[in-house]
C-alpha positions in Angstrom: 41.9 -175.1 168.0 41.5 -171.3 168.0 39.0 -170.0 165.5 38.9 -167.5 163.2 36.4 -165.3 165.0 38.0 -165.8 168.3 42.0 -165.3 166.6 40.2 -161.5 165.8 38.5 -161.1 168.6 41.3 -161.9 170.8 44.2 -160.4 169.0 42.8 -157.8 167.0 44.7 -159.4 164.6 44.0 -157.0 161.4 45.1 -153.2 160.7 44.0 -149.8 162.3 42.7 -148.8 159.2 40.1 -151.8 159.0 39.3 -151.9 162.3 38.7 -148.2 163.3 38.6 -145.7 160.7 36.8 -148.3 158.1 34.8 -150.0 161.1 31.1 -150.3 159.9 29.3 -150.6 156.3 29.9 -147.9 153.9 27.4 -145.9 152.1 28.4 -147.9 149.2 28.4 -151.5 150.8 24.9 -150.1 152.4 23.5 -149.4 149.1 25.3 -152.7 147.3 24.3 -154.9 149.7 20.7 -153.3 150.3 20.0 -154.7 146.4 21.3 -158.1 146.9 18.7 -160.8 146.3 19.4 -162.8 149.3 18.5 -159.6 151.3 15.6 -158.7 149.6 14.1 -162.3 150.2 15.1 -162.3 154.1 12.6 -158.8 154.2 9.8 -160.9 152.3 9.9 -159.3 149.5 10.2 -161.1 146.0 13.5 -159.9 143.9 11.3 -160.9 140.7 8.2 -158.1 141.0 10.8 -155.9 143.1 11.0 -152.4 141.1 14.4 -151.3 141.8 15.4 -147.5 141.5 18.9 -148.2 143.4 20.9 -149.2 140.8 23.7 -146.3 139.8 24.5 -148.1 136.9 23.3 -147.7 133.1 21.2 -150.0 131.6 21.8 -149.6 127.5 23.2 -152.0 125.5 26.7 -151.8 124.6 27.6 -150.4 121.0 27.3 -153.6 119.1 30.3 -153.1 116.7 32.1 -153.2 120.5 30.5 -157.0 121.3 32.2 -157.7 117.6 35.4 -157.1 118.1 35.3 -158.5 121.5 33.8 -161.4 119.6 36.8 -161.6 116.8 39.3 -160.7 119.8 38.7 -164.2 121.6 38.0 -166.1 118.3 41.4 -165.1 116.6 44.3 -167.4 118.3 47.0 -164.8 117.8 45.0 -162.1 119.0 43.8 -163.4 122.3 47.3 -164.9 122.8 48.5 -161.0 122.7 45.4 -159.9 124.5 47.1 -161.9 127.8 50.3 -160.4 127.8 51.3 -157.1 129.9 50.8 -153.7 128.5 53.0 -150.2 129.3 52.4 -150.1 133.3 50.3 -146.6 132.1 48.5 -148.9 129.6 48.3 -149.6 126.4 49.5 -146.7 123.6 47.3 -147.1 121.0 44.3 -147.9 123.4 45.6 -143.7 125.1 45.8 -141.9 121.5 42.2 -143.3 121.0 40.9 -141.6 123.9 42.3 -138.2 122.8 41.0 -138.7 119.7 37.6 -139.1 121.8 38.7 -136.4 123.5 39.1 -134.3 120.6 36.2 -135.5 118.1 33.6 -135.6 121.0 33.8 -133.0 123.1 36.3 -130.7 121.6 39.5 -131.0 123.7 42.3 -129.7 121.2 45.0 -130.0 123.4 45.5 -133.4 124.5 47.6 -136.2 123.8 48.0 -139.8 124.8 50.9 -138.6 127.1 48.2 -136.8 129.1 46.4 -140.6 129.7 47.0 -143.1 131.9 45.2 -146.5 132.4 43.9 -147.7 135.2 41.9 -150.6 136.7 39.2 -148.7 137.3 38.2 -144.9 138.0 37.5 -146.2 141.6 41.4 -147.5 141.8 42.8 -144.5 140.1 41.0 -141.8 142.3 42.5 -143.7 145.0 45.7 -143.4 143.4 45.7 -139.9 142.0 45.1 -138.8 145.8 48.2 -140.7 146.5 50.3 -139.0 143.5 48.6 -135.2 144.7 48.7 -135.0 148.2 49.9 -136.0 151.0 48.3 -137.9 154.7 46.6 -134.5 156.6 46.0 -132.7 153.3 42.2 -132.2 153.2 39.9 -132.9 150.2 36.9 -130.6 149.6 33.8 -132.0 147.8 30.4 -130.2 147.2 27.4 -131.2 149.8 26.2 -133.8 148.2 28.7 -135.8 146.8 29.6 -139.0 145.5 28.9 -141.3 148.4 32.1 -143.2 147.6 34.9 -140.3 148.2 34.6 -140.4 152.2 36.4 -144.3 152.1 38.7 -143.2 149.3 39.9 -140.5 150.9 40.5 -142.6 154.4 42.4 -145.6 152.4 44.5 -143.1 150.8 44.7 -140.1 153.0 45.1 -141.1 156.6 44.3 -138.1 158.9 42.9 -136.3 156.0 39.5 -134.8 156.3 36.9 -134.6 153.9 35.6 -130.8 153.7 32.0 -130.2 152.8 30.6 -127.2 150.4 27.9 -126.1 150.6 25.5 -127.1 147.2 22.2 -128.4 148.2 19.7 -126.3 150.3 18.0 -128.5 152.8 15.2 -126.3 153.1 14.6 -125.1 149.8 15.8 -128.0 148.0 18.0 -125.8 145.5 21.4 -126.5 143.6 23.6 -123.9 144.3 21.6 -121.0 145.4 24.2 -119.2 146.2 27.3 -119.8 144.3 29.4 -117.2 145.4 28.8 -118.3 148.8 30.4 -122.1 147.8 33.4 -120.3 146.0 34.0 -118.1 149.5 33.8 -121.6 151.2 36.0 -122.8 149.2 38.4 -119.8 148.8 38.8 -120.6 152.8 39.9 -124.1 152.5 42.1 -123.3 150.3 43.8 -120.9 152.7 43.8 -123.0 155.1 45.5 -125.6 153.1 43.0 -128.2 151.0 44.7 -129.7 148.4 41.6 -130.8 145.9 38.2 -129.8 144.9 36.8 -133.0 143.7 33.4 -132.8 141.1 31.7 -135.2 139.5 30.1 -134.0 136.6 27.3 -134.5 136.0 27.2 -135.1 139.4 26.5 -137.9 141.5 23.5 -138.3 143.7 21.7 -134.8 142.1 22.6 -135.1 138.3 23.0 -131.5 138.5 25.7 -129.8 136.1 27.7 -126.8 138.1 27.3 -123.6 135.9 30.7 -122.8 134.0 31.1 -119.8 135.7 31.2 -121.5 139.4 33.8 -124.1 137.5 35.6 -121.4 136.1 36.0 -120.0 139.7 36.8 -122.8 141.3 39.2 -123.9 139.1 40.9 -120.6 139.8 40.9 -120.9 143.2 42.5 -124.4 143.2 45.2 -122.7 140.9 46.2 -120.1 143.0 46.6 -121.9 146.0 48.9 -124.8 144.2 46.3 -127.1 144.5 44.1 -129.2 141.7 40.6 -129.8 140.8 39.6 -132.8 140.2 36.5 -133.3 137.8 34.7 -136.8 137.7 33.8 -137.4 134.5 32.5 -140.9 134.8 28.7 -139.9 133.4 30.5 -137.1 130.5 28.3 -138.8 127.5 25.4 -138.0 129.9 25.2 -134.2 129.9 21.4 -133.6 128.5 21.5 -129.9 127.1 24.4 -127.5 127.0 27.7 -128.8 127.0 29.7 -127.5 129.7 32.8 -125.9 128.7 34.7 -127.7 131.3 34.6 -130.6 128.7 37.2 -129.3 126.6 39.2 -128.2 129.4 42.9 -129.7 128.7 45.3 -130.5 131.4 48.1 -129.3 128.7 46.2 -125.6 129.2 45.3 -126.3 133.0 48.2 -128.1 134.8 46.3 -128.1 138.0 43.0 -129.6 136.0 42.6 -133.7 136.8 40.0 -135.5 134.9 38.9 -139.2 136.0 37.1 -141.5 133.0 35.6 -144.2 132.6 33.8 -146.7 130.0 31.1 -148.1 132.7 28.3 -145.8 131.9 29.2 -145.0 128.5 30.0 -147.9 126.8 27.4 -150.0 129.8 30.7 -151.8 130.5 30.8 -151.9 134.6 31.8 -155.2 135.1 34.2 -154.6 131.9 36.6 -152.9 134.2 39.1 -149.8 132.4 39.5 -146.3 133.4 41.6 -143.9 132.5 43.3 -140.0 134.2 43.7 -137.4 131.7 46.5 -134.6 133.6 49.6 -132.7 132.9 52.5 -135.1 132.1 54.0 -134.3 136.2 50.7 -136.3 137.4 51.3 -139.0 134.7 54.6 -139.5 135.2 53.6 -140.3 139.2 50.5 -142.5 138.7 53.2 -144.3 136.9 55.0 -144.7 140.1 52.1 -145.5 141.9 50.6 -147.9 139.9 53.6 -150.1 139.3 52.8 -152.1 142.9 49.1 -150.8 143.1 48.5 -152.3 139.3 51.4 -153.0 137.4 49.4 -153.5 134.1 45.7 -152.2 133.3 44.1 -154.9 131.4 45.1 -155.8 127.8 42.1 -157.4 126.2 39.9 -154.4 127.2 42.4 -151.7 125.9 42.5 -153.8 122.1 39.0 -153.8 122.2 38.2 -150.0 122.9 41.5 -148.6 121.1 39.9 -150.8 117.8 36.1 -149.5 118.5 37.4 -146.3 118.8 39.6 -145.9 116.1 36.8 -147.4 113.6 33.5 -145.6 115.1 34.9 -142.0 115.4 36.1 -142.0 111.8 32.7 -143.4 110.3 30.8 -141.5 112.6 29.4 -144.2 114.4 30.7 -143.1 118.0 29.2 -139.4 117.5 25.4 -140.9 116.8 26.0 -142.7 119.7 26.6 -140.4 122.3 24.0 -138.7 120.7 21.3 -141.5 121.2 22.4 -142.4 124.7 21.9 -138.6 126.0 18.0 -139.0 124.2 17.4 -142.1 125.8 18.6 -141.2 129.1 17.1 -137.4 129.3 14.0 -139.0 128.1 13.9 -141.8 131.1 14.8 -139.3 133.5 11.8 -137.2 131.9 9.8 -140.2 132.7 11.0 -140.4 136.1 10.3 -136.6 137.4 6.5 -136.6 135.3 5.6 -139.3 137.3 7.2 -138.0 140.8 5.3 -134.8 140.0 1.7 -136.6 139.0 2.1 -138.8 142.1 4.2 -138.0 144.9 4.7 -133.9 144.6 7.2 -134.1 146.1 10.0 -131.7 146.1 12.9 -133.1 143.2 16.4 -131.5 141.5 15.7 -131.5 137.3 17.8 -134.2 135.9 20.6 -132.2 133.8 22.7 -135.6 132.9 23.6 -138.7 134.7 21.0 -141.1 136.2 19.4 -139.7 138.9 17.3 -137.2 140.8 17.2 -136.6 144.9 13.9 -135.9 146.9 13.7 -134.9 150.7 11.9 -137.8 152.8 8.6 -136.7 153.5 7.9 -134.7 157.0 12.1 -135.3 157.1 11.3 -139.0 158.4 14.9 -141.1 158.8 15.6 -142.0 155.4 17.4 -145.8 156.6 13.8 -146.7 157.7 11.7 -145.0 155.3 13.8 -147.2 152.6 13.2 -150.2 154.4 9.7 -150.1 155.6 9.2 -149.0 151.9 10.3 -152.0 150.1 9.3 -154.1 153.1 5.3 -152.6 152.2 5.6 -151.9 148.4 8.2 -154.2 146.9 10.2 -150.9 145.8 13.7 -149.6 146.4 14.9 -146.6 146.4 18.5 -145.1 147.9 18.5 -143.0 151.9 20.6 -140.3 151.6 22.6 -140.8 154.5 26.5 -140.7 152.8 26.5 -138.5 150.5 26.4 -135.7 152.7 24.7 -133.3 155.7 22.3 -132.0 152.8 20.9 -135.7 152.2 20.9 -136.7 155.8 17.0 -136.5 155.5 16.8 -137.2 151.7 16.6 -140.2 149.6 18.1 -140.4 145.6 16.1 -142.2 143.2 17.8 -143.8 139.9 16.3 -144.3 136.8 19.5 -145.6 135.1 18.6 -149.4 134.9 15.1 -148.8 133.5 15.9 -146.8 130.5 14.0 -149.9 128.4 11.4 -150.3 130.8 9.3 -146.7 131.3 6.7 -148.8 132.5 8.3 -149.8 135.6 9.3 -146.3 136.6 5.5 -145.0 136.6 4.8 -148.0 138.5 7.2 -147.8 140.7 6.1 -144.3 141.8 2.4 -145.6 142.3 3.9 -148.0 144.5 5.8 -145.2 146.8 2.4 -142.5 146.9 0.7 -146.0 148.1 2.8 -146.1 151.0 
């Protein structure tokens, strides 16, 4: 009898795809399965006094009027029976008119209906699928330098023969955001020309937390315009912005046709494992995620869509939703306040001021390999943070550090920065 291994081995039984372009760990599995427990205990070191600063994830507790009607949902026969049946293949109605109502009450997007929303599993399944409805295999995708670690796979699965184009954002040397604007725009302005069909921006952004000033977004978006392309904004960390809200929040896809924007509720509403995103663009991209996600999803999920269309409705007319936002930016600016106080007190090292989201980046010290600086790290001081390596030829010496799951626990940010100057 043939085994599994030796079927594989033999036959190279399984697609191109996996076995070549996909062919070693991620950035993502890296950093996934770098915090599993099973792994931390085969390096010796105890997952219980471990201080972790790898999580990209939010740590708040969910609104509790949310865990109520999630509560009354599965307690009420009727309304769990409809909770399992299919919704509209771009997701539930009411759940969509909600979210422009978020849209509108939050962050002051007038223009914006629930024909401009689509449901998704996730917004890690409906980048994938956007890319799909946008572009075609060979198209290139532009990203700033660093970027969401994440994009690179996405772009592979989707985008066969595509490249992934690099702008320049981080300085190496002088560890500054976007010295030199201009300079990205005219880097940009060249991909263009030669054909790149997105500019894709999370914002704030993902690994610096920095926030792009509305004049480079302004240009940029112009740029994508006028060579019939789209720009893409991440919004998955939008409640996270800590000062000035960018304009780009109210920017409507019913204004900007060429504008994509990618939500979701697992920061805001600390719902990760609670999976629903949602694609706000003009009604041509809806209509073809449509297409798409009738064999990539068929039906976003129903219980979750009742739930948020119901918290929604109820919190933004009594006010409840705008405290809330309001609190989670405090608590968050005022971890990551935390975080850059203690990096300054007892590392000095060099860091990018927090301006939403959940983390900062820091260059290794004397540019040491990041992969074994993390490990010999939490190996020696029972601390982890995140190598660079993945997001992008900026971070190939640097290292991002997250304070998101320690907003309740300031204690073991300052602690865990002892730990690292120990080292």
């Amino acid at each position: 009898m043939v085994s599994d291994t030796d079927f594989f081995k033999r036959k190279k039984g399984l697609s191109h795809l996996v076995e070549d372009t996909l062919q070693g760990l991620s950035p993502i599995q890296t950093i996934m399965k770098m915090a599993e427990p099973s792994n931390i205990k085969k390096m010796g070191v105890n997952p219980d006094t471990m201080i972790s600063f790898g999580g990209g994830w939010c740590n708040h507790f969910a609104p509790e009027p949310l865990r109520k009607i999630y509560t009354e949902l599965c307690k009420d026969k009727q309304s769990f029976h409809d909770s399992g049946r299919y919704s509209a293949i771009i997701g539930n109605e009411s759940c969509r008119r909600q979210l422009a109502n978020l849209e509108r009450n939050i962050y002051g997007m007038n223009h914006i209906s629930e024909k401009n929303i689509a449901l998704g599993q996730s917004s890690t399944q409906l980048f994938h699928d956007v890319l799909r409805v946008i572009a075609n295999p060979g198209d290139d995708i532009c990203v700033l330098d660093p970027t969401y670690a994440n994009y690179a796979n996405a772009v592979k699965i989707a985008l066969p023969s595509s490249t992934l184009r690099f702008i320049s954002a981080l300085d190496a040397s002088s560890w500054e955001y976007l010295k030199n604007p201009q300079r990205s725009l005219d880097e940009l302005q060249e991909f263009a020309e030669q054909g790149a069909k997105a500019l894709v921006l999370p914002v704030p952004d993902n690994p610096t937390s920095q926030i792009p000033p509305d004049s480079f977004l302004k240009g940029a978006a112009d740029i994508m315009q006028d060579h019939h392309g789209f720009l893409i904004l991440d919004f998955a960390y939008k409640s996270l912005w800590f000062d000035k809200k960018p304009s780009c929040f109210h920017w409507s896809p019913e204004d900007m046709p060429h504008l994509i924007g990618i939500h979701s509720h697992s920061k805001w509403l600390s719902s990760l494992g609670r999976r629903l995103g949602w694609i706000e663009a003009s009604q041509s991209v809806i209509n073809g995620l449509e297409k798409i996600n009738e064999s990539m999803l068929l039906s976003p999920d129903t219980l979750h869509s009742m739930a948020i269309a119901q918290f929604l409705e109820t919190s933004l007319e009594n006010g409840f939703a705008h405290e809330y936002v309001k609190n989670i930016r405090q608590l968050y600016k005022k971890t990551a306040t935390v975080l850059t106080a203690s990096i300054e007190t007892y590392l000095d090292w060099p860091y990018l001021e927090p301006m939403g989201g959940l983390y900062t980046v820091c260059p290794t010290p004397n540019k040491v390999d990041p992969v074994s600086f993390v490990k010999n790290l939490l190996m020696q001081t029972g601390t982890l943070i995140i190598p660079g390596v993945g997001f992008g030829p900026s971070m190939n010496h640097g290292v991002r550090l997250s304070y998101g799951p320690l907003v309740y626990n300031h204690d073991l940010i300052v602690e865990g920065i002892k730990r690292i100057s120990s080292y």
